[in-house]
PDB file of N, CA, C and O in Angstrom, chain B, residues numbered from 101:
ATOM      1  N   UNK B 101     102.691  83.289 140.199  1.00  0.00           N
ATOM      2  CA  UNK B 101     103.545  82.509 139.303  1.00  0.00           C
ATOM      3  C   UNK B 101     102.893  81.194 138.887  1.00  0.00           C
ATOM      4  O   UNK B 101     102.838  80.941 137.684  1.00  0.00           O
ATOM      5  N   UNK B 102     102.399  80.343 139.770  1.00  0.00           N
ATOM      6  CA  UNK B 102     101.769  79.526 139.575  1.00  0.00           C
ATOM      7  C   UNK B 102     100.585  79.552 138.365  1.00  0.00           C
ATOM      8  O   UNK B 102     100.235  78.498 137.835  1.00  0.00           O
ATOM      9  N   UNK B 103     100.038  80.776 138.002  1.00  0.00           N
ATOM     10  CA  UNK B 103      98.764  80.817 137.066  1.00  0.00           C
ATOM     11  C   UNK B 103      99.906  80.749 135.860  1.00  0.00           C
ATOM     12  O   UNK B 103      99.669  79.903 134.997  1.00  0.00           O
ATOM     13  N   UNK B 104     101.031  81.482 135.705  1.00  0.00           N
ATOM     14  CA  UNK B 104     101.377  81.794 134.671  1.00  0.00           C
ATOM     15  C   UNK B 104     101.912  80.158 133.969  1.00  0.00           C
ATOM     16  O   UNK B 104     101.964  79.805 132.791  1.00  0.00           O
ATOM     17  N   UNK B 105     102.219  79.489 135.101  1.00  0.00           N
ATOM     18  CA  UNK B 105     102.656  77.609 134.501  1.00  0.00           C
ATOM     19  C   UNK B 105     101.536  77.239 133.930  1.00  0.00           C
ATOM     20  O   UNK B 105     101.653  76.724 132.818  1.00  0.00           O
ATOM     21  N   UNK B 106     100.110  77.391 134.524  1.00  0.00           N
ATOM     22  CA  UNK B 106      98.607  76.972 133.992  1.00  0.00           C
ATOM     23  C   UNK B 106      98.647  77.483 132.808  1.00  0.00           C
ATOM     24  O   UNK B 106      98.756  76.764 131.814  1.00  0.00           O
ATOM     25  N   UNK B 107      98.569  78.726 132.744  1.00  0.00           N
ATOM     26  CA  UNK B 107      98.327  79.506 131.005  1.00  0.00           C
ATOM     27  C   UNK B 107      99.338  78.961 130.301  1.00  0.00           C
ATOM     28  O   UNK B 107      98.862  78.803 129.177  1.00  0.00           O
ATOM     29  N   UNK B 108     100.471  78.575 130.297  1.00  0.00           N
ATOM     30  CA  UNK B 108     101.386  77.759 129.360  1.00  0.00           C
ATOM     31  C   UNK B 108     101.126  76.528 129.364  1.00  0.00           C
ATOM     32  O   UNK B 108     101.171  75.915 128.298  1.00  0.00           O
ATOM     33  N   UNK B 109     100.750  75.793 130.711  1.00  0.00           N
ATOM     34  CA  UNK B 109     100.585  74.178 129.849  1.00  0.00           C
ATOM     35  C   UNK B 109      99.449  73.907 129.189  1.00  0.00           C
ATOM     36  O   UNK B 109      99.301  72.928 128.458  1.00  0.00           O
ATOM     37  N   UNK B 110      98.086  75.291 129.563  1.00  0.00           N
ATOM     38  CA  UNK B 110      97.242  74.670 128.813  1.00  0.00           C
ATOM     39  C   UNK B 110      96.954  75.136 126.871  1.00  0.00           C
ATOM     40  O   UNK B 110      96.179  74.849 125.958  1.00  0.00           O
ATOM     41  N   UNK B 111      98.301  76.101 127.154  1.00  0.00           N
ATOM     42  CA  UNK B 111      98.764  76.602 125.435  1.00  0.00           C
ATOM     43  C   UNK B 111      99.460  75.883 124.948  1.00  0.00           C
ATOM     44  O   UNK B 111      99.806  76.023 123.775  1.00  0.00           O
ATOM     45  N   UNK B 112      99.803  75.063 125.587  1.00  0.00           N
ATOM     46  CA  UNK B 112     100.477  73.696 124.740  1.00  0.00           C
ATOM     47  C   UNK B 112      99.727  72.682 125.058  1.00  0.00           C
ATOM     48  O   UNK B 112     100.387  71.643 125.029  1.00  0.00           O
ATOM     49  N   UNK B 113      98.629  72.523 125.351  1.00  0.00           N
ATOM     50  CA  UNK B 113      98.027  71.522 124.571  1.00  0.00           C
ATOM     51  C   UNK B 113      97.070  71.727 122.671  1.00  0.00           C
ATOM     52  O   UNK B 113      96.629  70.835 121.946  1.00  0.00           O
ATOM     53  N   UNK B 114      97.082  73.373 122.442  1.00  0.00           N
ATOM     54  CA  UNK B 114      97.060  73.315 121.095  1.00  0.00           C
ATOM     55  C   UNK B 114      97.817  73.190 120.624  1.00  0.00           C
ATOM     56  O   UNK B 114      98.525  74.195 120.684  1.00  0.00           O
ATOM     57  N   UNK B 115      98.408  72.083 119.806  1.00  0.00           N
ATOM     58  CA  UNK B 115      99.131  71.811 118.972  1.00  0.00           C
ATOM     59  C   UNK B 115      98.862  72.015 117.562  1.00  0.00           C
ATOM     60  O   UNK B 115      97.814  71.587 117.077  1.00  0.00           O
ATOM     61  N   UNK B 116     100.017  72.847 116.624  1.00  0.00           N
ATOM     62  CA  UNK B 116      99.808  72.700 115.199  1.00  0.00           C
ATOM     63  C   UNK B 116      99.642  74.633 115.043  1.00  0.00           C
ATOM     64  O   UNK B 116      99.623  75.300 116.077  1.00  0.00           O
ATOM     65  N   UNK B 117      99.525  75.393 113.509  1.00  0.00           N
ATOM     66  CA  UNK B 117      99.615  76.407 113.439  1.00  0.00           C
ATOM     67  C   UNK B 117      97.686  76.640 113.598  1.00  0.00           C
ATOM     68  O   UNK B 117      97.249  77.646 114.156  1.00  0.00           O
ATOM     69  N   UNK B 118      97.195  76.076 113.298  1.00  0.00           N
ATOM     70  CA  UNK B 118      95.671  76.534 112.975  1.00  0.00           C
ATOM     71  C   UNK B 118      95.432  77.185 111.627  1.00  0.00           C
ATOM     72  O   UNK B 118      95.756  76.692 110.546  1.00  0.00           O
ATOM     73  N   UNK B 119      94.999  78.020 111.763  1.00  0.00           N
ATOM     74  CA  UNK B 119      94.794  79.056 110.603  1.00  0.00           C
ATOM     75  C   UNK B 119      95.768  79.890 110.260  1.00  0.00           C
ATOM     76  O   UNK B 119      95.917  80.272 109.099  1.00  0.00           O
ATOM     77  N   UNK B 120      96.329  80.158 110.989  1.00  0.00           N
ATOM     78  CA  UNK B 120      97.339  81.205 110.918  1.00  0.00           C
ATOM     79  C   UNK B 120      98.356  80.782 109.626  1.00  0.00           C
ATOM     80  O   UNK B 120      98.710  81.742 108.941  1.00  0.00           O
ATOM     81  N   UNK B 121      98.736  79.785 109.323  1.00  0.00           N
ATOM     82  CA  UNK B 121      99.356  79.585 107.941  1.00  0.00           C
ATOM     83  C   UNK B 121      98.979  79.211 106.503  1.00  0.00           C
ATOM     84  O   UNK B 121      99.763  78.932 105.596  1.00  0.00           O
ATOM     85  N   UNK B 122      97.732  79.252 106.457  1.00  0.00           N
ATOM     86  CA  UNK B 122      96.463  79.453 104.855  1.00  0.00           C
ATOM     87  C   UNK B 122      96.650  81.329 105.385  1.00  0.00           C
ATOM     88  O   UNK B 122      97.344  81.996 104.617  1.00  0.00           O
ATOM     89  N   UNK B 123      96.303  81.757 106.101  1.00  0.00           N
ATOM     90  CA  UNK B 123      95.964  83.123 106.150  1.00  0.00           C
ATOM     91  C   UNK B 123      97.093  84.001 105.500  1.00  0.00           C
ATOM     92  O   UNK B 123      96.948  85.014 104.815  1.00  0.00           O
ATOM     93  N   UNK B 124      98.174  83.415 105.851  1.00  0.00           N
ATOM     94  CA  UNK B 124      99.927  83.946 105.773  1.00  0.00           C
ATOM     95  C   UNK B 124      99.804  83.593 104.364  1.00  0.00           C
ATOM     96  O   UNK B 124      99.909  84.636 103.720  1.00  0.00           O
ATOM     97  N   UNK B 125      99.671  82.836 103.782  1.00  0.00           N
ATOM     98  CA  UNK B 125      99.802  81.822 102.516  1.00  0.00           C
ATOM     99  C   UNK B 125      99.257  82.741 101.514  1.00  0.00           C
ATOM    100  O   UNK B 125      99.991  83.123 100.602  1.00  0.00           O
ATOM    101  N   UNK B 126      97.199  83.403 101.652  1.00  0.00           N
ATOM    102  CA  UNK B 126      96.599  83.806 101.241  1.00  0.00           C
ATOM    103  C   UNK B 126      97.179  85.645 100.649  1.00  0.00           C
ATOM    104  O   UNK B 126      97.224  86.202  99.552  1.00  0.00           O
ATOM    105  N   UNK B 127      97.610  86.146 102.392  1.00  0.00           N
ATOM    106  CA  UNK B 127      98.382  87.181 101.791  1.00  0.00           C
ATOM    107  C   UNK B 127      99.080  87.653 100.911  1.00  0.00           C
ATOM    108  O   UNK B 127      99.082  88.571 100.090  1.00  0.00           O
ATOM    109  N   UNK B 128     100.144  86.186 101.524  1.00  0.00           N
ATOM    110  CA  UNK B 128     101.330  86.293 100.382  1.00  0.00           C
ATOM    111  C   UNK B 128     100.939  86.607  99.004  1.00  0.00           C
ATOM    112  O   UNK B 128     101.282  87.600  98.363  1.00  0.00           O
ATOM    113  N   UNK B 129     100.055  85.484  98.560  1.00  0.00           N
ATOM    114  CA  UNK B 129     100.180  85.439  96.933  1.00  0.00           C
ATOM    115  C   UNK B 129      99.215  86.461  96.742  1.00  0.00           C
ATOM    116  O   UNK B 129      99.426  87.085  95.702  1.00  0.00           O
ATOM    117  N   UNK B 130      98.255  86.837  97.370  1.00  0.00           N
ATOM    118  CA  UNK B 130      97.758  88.292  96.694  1.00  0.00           C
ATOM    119  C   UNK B 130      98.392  89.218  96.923  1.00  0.00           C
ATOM    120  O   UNK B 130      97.957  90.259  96.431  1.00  0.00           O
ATOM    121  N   UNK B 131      99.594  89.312  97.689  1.00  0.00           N
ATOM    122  CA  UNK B 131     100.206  90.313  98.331  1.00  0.00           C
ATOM    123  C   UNK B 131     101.539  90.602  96.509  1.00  0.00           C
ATOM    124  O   UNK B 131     101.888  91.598  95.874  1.00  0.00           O
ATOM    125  N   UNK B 132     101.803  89.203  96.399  1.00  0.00           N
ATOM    126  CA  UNK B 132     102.708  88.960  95.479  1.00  0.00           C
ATOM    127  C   UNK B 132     102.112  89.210  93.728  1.00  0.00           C
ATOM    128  O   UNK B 132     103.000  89.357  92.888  1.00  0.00           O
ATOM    129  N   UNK B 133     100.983  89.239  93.362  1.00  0.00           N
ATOM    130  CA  UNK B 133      99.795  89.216  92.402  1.00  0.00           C
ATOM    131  C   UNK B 133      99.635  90.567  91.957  1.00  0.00           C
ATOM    132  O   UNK B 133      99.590  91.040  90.822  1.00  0.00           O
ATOM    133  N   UNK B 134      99.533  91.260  93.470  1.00  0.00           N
ATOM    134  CA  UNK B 134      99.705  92.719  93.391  1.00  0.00           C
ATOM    135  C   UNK B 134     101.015  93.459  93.011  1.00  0.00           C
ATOM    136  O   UNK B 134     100.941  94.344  92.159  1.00  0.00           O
ATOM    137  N   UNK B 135     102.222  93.158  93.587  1.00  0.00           N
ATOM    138  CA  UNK B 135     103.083  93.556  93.811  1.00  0.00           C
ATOM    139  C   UNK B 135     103.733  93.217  91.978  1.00  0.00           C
ATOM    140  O   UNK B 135     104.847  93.726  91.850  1.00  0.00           O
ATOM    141  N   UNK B 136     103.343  92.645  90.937  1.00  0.00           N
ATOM    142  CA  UNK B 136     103.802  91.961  89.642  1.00  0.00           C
ATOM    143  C   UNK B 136     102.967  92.709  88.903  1.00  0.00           C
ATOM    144  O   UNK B 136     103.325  92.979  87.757  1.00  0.00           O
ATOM    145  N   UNK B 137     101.313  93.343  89.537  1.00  0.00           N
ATOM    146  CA  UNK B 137     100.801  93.750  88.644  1.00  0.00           C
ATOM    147  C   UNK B 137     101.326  95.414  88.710  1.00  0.00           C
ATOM    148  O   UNK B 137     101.593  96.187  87.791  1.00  0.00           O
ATOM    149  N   UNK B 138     101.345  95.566  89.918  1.00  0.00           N
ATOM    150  CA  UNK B 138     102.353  96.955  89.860  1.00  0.00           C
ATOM    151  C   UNK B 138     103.492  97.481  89.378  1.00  0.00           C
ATOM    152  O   UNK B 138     103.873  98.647  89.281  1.00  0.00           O
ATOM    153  N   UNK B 139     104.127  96.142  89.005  1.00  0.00           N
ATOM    154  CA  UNK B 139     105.895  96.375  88.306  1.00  0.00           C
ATOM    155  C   UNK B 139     105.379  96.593  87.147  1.00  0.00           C
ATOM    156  O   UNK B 139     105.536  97.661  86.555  1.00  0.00           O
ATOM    157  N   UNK B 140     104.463  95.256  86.521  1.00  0.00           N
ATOM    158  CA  UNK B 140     104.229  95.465  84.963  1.00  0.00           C
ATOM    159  C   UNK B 140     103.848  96.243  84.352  1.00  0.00           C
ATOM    160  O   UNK B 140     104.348  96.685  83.317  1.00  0.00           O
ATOM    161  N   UNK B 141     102.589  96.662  85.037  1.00  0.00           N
ATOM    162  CA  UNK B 141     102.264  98.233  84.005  1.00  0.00           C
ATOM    163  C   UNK B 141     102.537  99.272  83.814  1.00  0.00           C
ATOM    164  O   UNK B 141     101.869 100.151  83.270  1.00  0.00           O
ATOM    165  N   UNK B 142     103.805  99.319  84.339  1.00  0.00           N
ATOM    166  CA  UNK B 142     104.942 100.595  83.901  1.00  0.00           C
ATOM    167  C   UNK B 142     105.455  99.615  82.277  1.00  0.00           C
ATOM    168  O   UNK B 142     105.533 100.271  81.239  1.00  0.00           O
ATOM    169  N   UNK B 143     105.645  98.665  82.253  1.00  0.00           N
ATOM    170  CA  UNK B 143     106.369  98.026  81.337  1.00  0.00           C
ATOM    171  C   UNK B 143     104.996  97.737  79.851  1.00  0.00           C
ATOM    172  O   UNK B 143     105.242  97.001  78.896  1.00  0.00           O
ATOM    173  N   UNK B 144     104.074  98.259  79.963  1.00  0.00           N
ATOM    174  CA  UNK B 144     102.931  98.521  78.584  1.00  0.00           C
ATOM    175  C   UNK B 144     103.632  99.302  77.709  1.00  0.00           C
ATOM    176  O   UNK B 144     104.200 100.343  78.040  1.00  0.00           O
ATOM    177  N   UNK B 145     103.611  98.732  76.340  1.00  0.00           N
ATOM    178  CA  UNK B 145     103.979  99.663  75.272  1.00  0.00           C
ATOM    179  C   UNK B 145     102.550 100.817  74.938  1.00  0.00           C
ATOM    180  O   UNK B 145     101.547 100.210  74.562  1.00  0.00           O
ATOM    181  N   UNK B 146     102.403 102.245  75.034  1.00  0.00           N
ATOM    182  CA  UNK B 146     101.555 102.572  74.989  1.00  0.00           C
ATOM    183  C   UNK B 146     101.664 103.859  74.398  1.00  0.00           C
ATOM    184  O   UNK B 146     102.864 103.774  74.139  1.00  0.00           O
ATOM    185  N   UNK B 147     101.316 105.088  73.947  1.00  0.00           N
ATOM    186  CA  UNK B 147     101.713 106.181  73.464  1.00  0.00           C
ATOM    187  C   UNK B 147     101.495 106.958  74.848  1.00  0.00           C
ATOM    188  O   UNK B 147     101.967 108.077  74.647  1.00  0.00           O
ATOM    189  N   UNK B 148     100.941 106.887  76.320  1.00  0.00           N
ATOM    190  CA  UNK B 148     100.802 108.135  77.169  1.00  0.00           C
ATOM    191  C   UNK B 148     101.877 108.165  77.829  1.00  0.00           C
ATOM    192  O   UNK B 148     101.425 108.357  78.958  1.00  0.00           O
ATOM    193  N   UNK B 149     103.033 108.110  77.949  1.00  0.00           N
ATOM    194  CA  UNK B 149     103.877 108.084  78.528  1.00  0.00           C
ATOM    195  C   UNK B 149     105.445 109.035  77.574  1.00  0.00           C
ATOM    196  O   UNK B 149     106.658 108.840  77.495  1.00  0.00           O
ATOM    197  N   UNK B 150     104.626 109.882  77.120  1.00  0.00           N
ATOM    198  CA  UNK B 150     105.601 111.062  76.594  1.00  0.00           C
ATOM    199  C   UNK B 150     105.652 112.337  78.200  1.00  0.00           C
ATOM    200  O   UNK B 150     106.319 113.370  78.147  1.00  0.00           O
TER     201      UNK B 150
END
């Protein structure tokens, strides 16, 4: 039990997200970029879609 107090106080001495929230961030909007370019091009006026 005792190790498991060590592995927590010394995980709180990193403070802050690190990377982990540009990475989340990065997803998102390509995640979102994608997800707009996929709606839209059903919505092309085009003749193949008989």
């Amino acid at each position: 039990m005792p190790e498991i107090v060590t592995l927590l106080a010394a995980a709180s001495d990193q403070q802050g997200p690190g990377r982990t929230v540009p990475i989340v961030l990065v997803v998102c909007l390509v995640g979102a970029a994608f997800l707009a370019w996929f709606l839209l091009r059903g919505y092309r006026d085009n003749d193949h879609n008989d």
